[in-house]
C-alpha positions in Angstrom: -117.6 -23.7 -37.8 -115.2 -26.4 -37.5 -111.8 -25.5 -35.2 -108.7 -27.5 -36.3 -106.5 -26.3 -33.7 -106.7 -25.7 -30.2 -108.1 -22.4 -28.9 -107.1 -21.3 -25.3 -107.8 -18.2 -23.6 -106.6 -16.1 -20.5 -109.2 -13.9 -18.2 -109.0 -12.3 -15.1 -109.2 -9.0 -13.5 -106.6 -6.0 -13.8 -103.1 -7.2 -12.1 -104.3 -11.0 -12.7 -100.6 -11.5 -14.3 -102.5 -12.7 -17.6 -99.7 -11.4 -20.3 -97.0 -12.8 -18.2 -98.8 -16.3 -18.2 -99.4 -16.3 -21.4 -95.9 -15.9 -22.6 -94.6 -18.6 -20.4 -97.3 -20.9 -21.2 -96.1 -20.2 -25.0 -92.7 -20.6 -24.3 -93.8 -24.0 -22.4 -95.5 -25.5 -25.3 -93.0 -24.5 -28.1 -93.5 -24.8 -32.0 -96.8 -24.3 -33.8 -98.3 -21.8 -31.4 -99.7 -18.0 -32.0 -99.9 -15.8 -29.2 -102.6 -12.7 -29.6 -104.9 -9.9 -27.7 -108.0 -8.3 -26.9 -108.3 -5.6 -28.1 -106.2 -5.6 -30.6 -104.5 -8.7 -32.7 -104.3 -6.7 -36.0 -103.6 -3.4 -36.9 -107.3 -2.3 -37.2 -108.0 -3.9 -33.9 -105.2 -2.1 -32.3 -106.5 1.4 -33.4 -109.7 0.1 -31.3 -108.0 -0.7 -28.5 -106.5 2.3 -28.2 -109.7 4.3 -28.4 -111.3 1.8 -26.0 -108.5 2.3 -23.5 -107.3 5.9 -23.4 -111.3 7.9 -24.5 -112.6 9.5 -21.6 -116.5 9.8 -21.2 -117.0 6.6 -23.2 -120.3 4.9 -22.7 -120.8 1.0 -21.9 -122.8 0.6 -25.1 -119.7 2.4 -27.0 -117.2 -0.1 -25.6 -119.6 -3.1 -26.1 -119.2 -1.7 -30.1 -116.1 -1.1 -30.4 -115.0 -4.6 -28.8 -117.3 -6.4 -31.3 -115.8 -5.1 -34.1 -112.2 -5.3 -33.0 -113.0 -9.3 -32.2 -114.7 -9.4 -35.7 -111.6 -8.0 -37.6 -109.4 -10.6 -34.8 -111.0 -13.1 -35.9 -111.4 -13.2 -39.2 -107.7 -12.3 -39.7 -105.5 -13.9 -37.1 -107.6 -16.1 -35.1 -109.7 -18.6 -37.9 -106.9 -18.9 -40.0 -104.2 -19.8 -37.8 -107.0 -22.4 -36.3 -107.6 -23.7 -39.5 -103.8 -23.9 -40.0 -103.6 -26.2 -36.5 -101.8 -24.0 -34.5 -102.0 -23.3 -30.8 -103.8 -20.3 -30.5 -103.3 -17.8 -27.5 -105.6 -15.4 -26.3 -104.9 -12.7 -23.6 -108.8 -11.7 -23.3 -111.8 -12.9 -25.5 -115.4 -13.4 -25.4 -115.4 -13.8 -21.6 -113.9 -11.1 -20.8 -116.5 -9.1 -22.6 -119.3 -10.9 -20.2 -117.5 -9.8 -17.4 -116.5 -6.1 -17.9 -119.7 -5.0 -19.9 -121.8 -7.3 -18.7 -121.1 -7.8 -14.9 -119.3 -4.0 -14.5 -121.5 -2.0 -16.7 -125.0 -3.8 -16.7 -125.6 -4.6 -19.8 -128.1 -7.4 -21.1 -126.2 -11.0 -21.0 -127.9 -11.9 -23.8 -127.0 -8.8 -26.2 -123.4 -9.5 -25.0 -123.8 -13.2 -26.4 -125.3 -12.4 -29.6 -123.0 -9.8 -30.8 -120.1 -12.4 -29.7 -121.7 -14.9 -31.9 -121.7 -12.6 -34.6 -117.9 -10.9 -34.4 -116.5 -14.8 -33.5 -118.6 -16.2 -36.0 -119.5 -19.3 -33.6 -115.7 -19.6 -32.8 -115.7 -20.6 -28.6 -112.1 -21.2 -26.8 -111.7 -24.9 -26.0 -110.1 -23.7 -23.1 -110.5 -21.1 -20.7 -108.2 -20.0 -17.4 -109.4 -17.3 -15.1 -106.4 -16.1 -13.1 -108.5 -15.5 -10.2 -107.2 -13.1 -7.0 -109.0 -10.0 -5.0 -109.1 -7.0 -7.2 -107.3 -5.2 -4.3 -103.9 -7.2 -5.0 -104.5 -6.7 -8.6 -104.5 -3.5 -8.6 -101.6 -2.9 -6.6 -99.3 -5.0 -8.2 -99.0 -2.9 -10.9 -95.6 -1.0 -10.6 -96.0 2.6 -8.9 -94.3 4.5 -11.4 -96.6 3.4 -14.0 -99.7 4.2 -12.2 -100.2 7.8 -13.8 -100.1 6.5 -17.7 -101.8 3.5 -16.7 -105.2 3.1 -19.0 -108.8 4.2 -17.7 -109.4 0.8 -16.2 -107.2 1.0 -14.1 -108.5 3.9 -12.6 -112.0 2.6 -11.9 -113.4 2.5 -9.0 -112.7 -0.4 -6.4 -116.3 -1.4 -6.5 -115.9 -1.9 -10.4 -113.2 -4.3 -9.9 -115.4 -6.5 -7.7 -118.1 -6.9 -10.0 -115.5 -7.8 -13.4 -114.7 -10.5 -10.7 -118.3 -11.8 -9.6 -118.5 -11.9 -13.6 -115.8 -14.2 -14.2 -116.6 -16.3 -11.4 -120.3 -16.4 -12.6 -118.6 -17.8 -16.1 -116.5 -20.1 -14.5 -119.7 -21.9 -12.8 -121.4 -21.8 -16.2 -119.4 -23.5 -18.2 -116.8 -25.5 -15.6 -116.0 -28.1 -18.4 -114.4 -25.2 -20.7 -113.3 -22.4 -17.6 -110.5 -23.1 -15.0 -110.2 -21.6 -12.3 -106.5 -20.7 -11.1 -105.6 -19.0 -8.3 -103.0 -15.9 -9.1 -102.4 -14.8 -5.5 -99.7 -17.8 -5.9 -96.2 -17.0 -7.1 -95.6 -16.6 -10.8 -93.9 -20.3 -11.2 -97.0 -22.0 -9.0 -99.3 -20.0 -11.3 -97.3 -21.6 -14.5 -97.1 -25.1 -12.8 -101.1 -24.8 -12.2 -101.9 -23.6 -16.0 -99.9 -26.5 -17.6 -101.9 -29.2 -15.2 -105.0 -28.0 -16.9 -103.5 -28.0 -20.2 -102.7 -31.6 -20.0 -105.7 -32.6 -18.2 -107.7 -31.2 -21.5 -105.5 -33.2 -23.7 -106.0 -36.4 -21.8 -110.1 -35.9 -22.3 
């Protein structure tokens, strides 16, 4: 379906600094622009997320399902509309994100993964994608330490887990290069922010 705004996404493993970025890229950009999750983004979603994130002994297949229909309810409520309205859209997590946790981490079938994002995005594709890219190992322990205990199951995956979320991003990014930037988050927060807005206005100069 036809996109009348512009659609931009954030990715990248736990610690990446994604919800940081994305507030200052709002901030940065000014009027007119949405900022939103995944999982989550409407109240329905947000009941899914915190299933996903807190349910112990929950299968891949289970969290392949209940991201899927969390996206579907996203998008259908927050996402197409404000699109259609010509906003800014902003995305912490999306399709990608999907490709790399239950794809690359979890092992399962690329092409299921695709086909059940078609159907909850209803053909809906970021026109632009940043993977804050950095070694798990820093990700992980950026997060502060008196948080670690309530932190959500992610977190507490093993290292090994971590790596392979990565390899999947990275395997996106060389997919689709023309949509997926690359930025380097072992930077400071403001060279991170300087980086994301050069690739914001290269896209609007194409």
């Amino acid at each position: 379906m036809a996109q009348h705004g512009i659609f931009i996404t954030f990715e990248g493993v736990e610690g990446a600094g994604k919800t940081v970025q994305v507030q200052r890229f709002a901030t940065a950009l000014g009027a007119n622009v949405l900022v939103t999750r995944e999982p989550g983004g409407t109240p329905i979603s947000e009941r899914i997320r915190e299933v996903f994130l807190t349910a112990e002994g929950i299968t891949a297949k289970t969290e392949l399902l209940l991201i899927a229909a969390a996206r579907a309810q996203h998008v259908a409520e927050v996402i197409r509309p404000a699109l259609e309205a010509n906003q800014i859209v902003l995305c912490d997590r999306f399709i990608d994100a999907t490709v790399a946790y239950q794809g690359y981490r979890s092992g399962i079938e690329l092409a299921l993964i695709n086909q059940l994002n078609r159907l909850a995005t209803c053909g809906i594709t970021p026109n632009l994608t940043f993977v804050l890219d950095l070694p798990p190992e820093i990700g992980l322990q950026r997060k502060p330490q008196q948080d670690k205990a309530c932190s959500d199951r992610l977190h507490r995956e093993p290292l090994e887990f971590h790596h392979k979320v990565r390899e999947g991003y990275l395997a996106v990014a060389r997919a689709e290069p023309h949509r997926v930037k690359l930025i380097d988050a072992t930077q400071d927060a403001d060279a991170v922010h300087a980086a994301l807005l050069a690739e914001y206005q290269k896209y609007l100069s194409r």
